[in-house]
GUMI-978303 format. One line per field, with one value per atom (N, C-alpha, C, CB): z negated, y, x; residue in three letters; residue number from 0; atom name. Coordinates in Angstrom, 3 decimals. Glycine has a CB too. Example, Ala and Ser with C-alpha at 12.3 -4.5 7.8 and 13.67 -1.06 7.14 Angstrom:
BEGIN
w: [-7.800  -7.800  -7.800  -9.046  -7.080  -7.140  -7.870  -5.725]
v: [-5.690  -4.500  -3.300  -4.473  -2.250  -1.060  0.030  -0.598]
u: [13.190  12.300  13.200  11.308  12.850  13.670  12.900  14.084]
resn: [Ala  Ala  Ala  Ala  Ser  Ser  Ser  Ser]
resi: [0  0  0  0  1  1  1  1]
name: [N  CA  C  CB  N  CA  C  CB]
//
This chain:
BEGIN
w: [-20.428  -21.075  -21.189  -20.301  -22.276  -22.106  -23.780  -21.510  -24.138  -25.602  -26.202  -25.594  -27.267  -27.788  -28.189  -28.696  -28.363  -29.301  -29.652  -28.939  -30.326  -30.807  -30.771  -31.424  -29.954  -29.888  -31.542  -29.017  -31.507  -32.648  -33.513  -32.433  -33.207  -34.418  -34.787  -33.971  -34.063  -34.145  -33.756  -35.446  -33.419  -32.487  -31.448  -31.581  -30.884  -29.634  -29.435  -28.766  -29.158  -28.676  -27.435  -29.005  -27.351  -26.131  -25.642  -25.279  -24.594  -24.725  -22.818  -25.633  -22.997  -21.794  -21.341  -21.803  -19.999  -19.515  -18.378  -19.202  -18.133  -16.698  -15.580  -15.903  -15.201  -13.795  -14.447  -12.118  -15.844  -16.049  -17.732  -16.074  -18.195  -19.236  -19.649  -19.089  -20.856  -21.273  -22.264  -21.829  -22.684  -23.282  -24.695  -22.209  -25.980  -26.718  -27.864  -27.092  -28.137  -29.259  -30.841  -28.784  -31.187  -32.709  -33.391  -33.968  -33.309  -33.633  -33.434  -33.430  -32.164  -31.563  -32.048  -30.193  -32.309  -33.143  -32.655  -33.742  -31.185  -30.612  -29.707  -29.888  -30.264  -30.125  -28.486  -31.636  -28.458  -27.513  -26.157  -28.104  -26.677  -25.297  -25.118  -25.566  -25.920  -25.723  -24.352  -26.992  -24.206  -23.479  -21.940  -22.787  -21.862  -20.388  -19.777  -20.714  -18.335  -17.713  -17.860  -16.338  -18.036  -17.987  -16.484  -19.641  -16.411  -15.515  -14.809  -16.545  -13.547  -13.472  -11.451  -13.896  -11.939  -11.059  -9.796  -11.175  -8.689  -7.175  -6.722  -6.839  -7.135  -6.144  -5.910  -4.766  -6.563  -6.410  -6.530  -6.914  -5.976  -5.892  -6.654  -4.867  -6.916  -7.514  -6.699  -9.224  -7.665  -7.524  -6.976  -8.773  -5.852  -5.876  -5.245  -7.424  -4.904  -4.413  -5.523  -3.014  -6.879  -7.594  -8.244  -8.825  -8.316  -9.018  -10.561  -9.094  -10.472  -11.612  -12.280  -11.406  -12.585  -13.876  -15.059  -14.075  -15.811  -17.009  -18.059  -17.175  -19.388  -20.092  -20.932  -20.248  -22.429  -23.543  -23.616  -24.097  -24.991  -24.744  -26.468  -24.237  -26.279  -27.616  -27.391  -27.583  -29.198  -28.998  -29.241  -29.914  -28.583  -28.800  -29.604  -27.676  -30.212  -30.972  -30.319  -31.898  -28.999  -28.102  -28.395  -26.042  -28.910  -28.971  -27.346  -30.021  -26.334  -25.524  -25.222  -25.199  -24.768  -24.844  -23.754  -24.832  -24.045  -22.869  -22.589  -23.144  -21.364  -21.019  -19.834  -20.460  -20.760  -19.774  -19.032  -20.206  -17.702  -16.772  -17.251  -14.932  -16.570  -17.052  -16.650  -16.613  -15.399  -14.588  -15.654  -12.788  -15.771  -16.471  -15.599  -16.542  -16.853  -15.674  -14.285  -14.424  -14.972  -14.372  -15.076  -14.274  -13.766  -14.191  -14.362  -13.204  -13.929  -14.368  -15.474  -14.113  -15.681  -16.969  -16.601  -18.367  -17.335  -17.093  -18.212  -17.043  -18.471  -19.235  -19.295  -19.053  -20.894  -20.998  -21.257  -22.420  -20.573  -21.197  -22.450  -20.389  -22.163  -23.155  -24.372  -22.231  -24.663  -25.554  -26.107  -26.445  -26.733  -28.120  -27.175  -29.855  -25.778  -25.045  -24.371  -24.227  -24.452  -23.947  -22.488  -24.167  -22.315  -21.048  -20.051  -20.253  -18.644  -17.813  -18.672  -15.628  -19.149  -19.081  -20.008  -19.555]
v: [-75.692  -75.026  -73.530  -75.287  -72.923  -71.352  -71.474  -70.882  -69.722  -69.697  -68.675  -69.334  -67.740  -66.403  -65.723  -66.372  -64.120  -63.093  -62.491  -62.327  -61.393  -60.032  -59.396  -59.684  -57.674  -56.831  -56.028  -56.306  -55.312  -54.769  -54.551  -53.573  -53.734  -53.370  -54.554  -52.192  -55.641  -56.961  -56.980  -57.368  -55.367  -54.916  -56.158  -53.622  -56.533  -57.424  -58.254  -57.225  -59.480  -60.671  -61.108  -61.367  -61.617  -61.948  -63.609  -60.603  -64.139  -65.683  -65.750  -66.486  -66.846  -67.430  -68.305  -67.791  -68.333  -69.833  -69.831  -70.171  -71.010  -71.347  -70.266  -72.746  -69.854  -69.051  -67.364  -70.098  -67.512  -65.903  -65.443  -66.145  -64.472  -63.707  -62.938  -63.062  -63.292  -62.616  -61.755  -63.595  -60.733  -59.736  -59.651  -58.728  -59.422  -59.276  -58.685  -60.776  -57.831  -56.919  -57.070  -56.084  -57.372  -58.232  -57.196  -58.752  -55.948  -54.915  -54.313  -54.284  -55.238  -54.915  -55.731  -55.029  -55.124  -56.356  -58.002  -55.654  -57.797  -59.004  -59.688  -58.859  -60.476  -60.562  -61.673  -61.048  -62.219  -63.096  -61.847  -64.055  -60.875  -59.741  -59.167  -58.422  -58.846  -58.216  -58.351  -58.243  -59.473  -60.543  -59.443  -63.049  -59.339  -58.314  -59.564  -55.809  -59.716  -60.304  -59.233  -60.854  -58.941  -58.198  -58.832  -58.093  -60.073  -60.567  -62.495  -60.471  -61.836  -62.915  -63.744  -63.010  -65.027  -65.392  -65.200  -66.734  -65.003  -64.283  -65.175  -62.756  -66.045  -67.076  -66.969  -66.929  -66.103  -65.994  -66.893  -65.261  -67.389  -68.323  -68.303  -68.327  -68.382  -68.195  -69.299  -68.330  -69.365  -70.274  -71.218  -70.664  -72.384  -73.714  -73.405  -74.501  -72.782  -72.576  -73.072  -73.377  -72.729  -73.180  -71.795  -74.472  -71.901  -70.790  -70.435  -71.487  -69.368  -68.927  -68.541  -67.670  -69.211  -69.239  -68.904  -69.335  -68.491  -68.287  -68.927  -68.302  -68.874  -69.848  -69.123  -70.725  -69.442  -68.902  -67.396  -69.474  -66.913  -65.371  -64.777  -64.508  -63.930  -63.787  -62.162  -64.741  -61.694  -60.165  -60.338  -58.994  -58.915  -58.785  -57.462  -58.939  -57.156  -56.002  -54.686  -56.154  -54.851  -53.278  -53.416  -53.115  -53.959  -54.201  -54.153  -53.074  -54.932  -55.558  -56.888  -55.331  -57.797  -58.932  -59.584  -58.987  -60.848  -61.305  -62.968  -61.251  -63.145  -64.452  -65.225  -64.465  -66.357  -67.345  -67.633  -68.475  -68.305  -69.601  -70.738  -69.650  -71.707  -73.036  -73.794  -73.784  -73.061  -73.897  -73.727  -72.972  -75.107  -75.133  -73.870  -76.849  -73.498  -72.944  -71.496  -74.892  -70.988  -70.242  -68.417  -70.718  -67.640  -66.454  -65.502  -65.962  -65.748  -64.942  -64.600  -65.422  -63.563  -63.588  -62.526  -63.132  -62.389  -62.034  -60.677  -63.154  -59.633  -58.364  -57.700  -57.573  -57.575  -56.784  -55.328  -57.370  -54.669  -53.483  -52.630  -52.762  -52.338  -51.594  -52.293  -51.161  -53.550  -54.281  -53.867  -54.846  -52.511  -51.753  -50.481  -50.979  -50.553  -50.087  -51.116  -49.754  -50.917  -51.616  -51.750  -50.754  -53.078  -53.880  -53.417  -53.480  -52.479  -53.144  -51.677  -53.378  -50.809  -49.870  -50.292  -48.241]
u: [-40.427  -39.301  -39.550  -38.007  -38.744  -39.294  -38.808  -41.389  -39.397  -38.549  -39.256  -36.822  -39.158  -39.646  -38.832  -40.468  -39.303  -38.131  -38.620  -37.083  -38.848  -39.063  -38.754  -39.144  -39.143  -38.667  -38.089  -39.554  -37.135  -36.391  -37.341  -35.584  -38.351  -39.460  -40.265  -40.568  -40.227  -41.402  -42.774  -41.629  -42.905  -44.003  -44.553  -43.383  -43.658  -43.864  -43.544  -43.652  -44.032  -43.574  -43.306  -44.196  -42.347  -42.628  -41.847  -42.123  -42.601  -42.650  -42.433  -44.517  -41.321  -40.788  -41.305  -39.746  -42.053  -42.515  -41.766  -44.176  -41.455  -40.522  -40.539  -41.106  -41.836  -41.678  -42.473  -42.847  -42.723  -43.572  -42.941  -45.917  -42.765  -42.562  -43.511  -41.651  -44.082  -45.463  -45.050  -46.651  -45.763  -45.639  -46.746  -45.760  -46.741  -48.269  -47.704  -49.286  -48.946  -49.026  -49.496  -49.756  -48.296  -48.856  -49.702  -47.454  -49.672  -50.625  -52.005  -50.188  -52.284  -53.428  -54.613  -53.242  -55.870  -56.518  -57.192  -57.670  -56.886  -57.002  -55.806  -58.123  -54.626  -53.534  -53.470  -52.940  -54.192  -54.598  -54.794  -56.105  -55.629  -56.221  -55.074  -57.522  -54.141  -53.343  -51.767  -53.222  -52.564  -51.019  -50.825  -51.671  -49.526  -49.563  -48.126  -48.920  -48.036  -46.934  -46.191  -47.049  -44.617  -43.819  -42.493  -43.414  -42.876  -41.996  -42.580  -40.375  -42.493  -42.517  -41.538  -44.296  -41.289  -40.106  -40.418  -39.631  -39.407  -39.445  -38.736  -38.872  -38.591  -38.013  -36.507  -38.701  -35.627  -34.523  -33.318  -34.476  -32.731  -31.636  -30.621  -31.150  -29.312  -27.961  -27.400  -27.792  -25.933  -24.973  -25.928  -24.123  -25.121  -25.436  -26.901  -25.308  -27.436  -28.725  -29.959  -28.780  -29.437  -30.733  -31.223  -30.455  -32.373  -33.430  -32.979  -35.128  -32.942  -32.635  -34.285  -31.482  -35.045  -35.538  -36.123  -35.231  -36.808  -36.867  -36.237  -37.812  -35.509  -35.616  -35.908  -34.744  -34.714  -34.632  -34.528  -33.688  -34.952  -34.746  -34.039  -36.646  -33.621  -32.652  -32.613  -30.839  -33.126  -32.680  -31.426  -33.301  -30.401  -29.339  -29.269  -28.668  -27.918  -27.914  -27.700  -27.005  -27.955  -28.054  -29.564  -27.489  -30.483  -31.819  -32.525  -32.422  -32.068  -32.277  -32.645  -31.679  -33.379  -33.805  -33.074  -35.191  -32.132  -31.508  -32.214  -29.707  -32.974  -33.055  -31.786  -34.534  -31.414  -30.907  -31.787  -30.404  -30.783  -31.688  -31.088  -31.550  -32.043  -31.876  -30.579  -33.007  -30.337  -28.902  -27.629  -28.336  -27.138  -26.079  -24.905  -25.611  -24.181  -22.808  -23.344  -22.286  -25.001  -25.328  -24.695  -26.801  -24.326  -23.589  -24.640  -22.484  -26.050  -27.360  -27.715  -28.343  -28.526  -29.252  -30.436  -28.233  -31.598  -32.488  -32.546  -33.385  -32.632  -33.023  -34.018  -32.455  -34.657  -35.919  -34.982  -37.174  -34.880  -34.343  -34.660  -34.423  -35.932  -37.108  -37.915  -38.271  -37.461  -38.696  -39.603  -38.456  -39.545  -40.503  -41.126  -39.265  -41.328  -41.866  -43.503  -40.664  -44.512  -45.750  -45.293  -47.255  -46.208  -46.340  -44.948  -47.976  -44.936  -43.837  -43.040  -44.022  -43.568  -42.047  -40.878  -42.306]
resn: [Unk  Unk  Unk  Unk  Unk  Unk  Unk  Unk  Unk  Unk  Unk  Unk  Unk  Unk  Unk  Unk  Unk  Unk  Unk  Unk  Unk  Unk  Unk  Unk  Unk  Unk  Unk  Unk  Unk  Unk  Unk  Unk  Unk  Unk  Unk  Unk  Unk  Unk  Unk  Unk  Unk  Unk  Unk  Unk  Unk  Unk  Unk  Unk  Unk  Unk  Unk  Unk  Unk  Unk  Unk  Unk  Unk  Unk  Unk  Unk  Unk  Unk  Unk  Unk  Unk  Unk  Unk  Unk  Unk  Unk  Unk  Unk  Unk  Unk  Unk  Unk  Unk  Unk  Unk  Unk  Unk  Unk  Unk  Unk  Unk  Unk  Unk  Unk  Unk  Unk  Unk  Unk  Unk  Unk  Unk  Unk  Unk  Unk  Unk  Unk  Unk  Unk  Unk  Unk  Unk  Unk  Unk  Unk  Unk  Unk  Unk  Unk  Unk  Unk  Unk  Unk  Unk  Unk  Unk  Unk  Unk  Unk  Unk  Unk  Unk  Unk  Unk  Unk  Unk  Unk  Unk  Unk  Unk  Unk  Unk  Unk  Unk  Unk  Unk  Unk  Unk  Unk  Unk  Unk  Unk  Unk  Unk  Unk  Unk  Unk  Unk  Unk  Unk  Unk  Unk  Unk  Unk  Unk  Unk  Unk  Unk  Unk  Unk  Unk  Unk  Unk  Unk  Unk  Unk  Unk  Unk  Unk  Unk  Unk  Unk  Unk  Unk  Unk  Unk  Unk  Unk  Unk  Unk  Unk  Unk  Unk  Unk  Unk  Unk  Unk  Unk  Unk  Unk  Unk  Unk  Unk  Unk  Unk  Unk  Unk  Unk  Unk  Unk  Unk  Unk  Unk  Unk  Unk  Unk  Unk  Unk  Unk  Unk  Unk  Unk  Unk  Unk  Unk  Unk  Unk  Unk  Unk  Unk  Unk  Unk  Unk  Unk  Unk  Unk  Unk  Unk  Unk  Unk  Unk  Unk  Unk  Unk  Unk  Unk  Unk  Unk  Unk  Unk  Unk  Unk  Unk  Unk  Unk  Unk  Unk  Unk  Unk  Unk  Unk  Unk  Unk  Unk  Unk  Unk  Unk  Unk  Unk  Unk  Unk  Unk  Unk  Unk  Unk  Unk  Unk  Unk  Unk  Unk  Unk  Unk  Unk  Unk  Unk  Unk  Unk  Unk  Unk  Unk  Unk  Unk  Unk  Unk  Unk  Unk  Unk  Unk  Unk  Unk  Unk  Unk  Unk  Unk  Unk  Unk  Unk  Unk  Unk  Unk  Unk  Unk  Unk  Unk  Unk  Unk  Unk  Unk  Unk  Unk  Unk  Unk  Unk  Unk  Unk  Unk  Unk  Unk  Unk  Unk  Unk  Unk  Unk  Unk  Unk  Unk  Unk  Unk  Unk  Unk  Unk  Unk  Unk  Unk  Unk  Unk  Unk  Unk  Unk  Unk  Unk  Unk  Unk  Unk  Unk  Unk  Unk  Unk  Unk  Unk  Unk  Unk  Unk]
resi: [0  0  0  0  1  1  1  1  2  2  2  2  3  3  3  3  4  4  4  4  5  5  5  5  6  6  6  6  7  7  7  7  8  8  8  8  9  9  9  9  10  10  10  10  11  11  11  11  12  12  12  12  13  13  13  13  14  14  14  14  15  15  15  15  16  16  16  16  17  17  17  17  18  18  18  18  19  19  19  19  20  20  20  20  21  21  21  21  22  22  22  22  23  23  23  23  24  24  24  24  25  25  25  25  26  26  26  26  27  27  27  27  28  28  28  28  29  29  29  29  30  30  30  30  31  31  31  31  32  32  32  32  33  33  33  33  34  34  34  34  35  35  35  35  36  36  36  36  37  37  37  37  38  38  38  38  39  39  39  39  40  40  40  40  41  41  41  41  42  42  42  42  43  43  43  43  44  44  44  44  45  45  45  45  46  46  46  46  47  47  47  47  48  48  48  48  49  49  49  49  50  50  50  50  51  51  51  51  52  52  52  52  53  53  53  53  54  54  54  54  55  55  55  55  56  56  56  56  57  57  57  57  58  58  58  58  59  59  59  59  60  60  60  60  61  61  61  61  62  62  62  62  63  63  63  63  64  64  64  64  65  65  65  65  66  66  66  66  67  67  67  67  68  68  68  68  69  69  69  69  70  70  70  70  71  71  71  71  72  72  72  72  73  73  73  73  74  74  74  74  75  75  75  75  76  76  76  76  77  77  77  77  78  78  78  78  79  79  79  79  80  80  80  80  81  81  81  81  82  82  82  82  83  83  83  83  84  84  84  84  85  85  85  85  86  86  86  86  87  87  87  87  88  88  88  88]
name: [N  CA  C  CB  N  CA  C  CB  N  CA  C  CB  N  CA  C  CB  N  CA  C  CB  N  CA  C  CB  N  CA  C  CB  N  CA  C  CB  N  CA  C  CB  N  CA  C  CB  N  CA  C  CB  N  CA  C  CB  N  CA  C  CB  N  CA  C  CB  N  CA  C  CB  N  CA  C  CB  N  CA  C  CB  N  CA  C  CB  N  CA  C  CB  N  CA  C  CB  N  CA  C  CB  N  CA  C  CB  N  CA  C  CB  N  CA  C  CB  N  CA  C  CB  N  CA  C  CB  N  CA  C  CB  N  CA  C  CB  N  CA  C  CB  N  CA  C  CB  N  CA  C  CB  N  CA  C  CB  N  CA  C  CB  N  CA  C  CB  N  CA  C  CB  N  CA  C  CB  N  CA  C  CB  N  CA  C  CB  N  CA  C  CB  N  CA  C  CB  N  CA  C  CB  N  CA  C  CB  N  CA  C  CB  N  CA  C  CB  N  CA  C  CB  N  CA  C  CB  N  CA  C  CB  N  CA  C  CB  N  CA  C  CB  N  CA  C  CB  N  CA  C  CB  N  CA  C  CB  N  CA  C  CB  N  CA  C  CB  N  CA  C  CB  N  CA  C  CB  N  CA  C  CB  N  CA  C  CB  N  CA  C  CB  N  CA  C  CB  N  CA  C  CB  N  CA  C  CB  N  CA  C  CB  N  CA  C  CB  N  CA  C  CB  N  CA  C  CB  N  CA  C  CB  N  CA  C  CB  N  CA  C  CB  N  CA  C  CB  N  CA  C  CB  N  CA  C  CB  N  CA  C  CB  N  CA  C  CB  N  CA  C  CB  N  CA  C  CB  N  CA  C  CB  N  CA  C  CB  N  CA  C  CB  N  CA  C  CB  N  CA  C  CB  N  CA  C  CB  N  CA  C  CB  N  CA  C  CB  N  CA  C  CB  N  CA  C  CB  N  CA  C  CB  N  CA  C  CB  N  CA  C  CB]
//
């Protein structure tokens, strides 16, 4: 499970896998080299004692990237703050 988005400019992609959030530079001339982790899961719990996750990811119009977790009825969410910023900043 996992999902994709684009940062506002489309500069960047970025792709959800269950426990890591990858980062890549559609600009760079080797798009594959380009891949940086921007996030990845710590084991953190929520509600009900289940892991919150990676899932889906959706730009929003603050041009912030918001990922759900997978837990139904979960009050989490995951935030790229910076999207159109390279790798972690």
């Amino acid at each position: 499970p996992g999902g994709i988005a684009f940062s506002n400019s489309s500069r960047f992609l970025y792709v959800s896998r269950w426990d890591t959030i990858f980062q890549y530079d559609l600009q760079a001339p080797d798009i594959l080299a380009s891949e940086v982790v921007v996030a990845a899961y710590d084991g953190f719990t929520g509600d009900y004692n289940l892991p919150t996750r990676f899932y889906s990811l959706q730009l929003a119009p603050d041009n912030k990237i918001y990922c759900c977790v997978s837990n139904v009825n979960s009050r989490y969410l995951h935030v790229i703050e910076n999207p159109d910023s390279a790798g972690l900043a």
